[in-house]
C-alpha positions as CSV (number, residue, x, y, z in Angstrom):
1,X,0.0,0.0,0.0
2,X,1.2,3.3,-0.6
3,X,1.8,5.8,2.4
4,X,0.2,8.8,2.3
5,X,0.6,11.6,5.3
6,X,-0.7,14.7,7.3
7,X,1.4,17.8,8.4
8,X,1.5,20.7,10.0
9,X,3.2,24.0,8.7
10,X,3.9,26.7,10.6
11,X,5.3,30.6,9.8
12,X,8.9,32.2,10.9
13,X,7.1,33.5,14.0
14,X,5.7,30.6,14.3
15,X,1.8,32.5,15.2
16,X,-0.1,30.6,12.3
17,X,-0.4,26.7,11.2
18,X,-1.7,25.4,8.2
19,X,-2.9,21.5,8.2
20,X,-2.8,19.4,5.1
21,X,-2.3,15.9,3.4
22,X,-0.2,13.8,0.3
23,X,1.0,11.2,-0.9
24,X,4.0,12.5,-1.4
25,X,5.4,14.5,1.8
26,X,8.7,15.4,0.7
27,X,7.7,16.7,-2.5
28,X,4.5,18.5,-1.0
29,X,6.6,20.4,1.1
30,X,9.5,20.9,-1.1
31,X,6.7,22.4,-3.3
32,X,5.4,25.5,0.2
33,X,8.8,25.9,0.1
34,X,8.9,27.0,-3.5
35,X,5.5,28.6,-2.9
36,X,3.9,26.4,-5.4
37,X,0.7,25.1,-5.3
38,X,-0.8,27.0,-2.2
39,X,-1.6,30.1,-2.5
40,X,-2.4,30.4,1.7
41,X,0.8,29.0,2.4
42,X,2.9,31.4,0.5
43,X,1.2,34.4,1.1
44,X,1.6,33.8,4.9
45,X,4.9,32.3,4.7
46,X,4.1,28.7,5.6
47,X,7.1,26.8,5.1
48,X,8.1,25.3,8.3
49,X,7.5,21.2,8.7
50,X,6.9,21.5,12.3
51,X,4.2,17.7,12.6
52,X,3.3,14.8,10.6
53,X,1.8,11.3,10.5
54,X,2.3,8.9,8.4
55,X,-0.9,6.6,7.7
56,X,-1.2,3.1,5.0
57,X,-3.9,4.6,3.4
58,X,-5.0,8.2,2.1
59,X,-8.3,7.9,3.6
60,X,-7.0,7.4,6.9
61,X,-5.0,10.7,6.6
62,X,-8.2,12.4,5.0
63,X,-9.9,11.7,8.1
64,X,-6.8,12.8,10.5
65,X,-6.5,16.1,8.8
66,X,-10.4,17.1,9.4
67,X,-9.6,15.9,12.8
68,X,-7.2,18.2,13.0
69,X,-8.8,21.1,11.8
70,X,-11.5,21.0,14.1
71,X,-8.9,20.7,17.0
72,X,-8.3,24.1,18.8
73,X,-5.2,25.7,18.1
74,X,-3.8,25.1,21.7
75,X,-4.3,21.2,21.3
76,X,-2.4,21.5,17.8
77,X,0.4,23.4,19.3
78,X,0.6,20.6,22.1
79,X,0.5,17.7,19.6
80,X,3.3,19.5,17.8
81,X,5.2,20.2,21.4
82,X,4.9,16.4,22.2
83,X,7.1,15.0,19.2
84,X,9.2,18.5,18.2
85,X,9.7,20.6,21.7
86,X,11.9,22.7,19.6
87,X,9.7,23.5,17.0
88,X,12.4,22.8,14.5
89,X,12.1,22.6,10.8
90,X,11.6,18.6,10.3
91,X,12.0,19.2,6.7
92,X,16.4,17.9,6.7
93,X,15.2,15.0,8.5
94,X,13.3,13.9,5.4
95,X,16.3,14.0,3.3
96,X,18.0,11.6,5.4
């Protein structure tokens, strides 16, 4: 089965997230960082891979992402906290 996954961007300030899902991650966020394909995410400067999940089928990550959505923002910012304290950019760790 092919993996498919939802993530979490985030700005510079890191004051705005933006919650979506592929089937491709490192391309999909290669493409906010090029601002292609999003016009939200580039005009607020969404390029930051602060959260994903990986799921075995793109349904299941349908269904987390408009979980996610209807979370409030101070559960998403803990969900984030839990795996990435540091709110670092886990884009390099996809090129590994």
């Amino acid at each position: 089965m092919k993996k498919s996954y939802t993530y979490i961007l985030s700005n510079k300030s890191r004051n705005m997230l933006y919650i979506g899902v592929t089937a491709d991650l490192f391309s999909r966020i290669a493409q906010h960082k090029n601002g292609v394909g999003s016009i939200f995410t580039r005009k607020y400067g969404l390029h930051s891979l602060l959260h994903f999940e990986e799921f075995t089928a793109i349904d299941q990550a349908i269904a987390r992402e408009k979980q996610l959505k209807n979370w409030h923002k101070e559960w998403k910012w803990n969900l984030i906290k839990s795996n990435n304290p540091e709110l670092k950019d886990l884009f390099d760790e996809l090129l590994r």
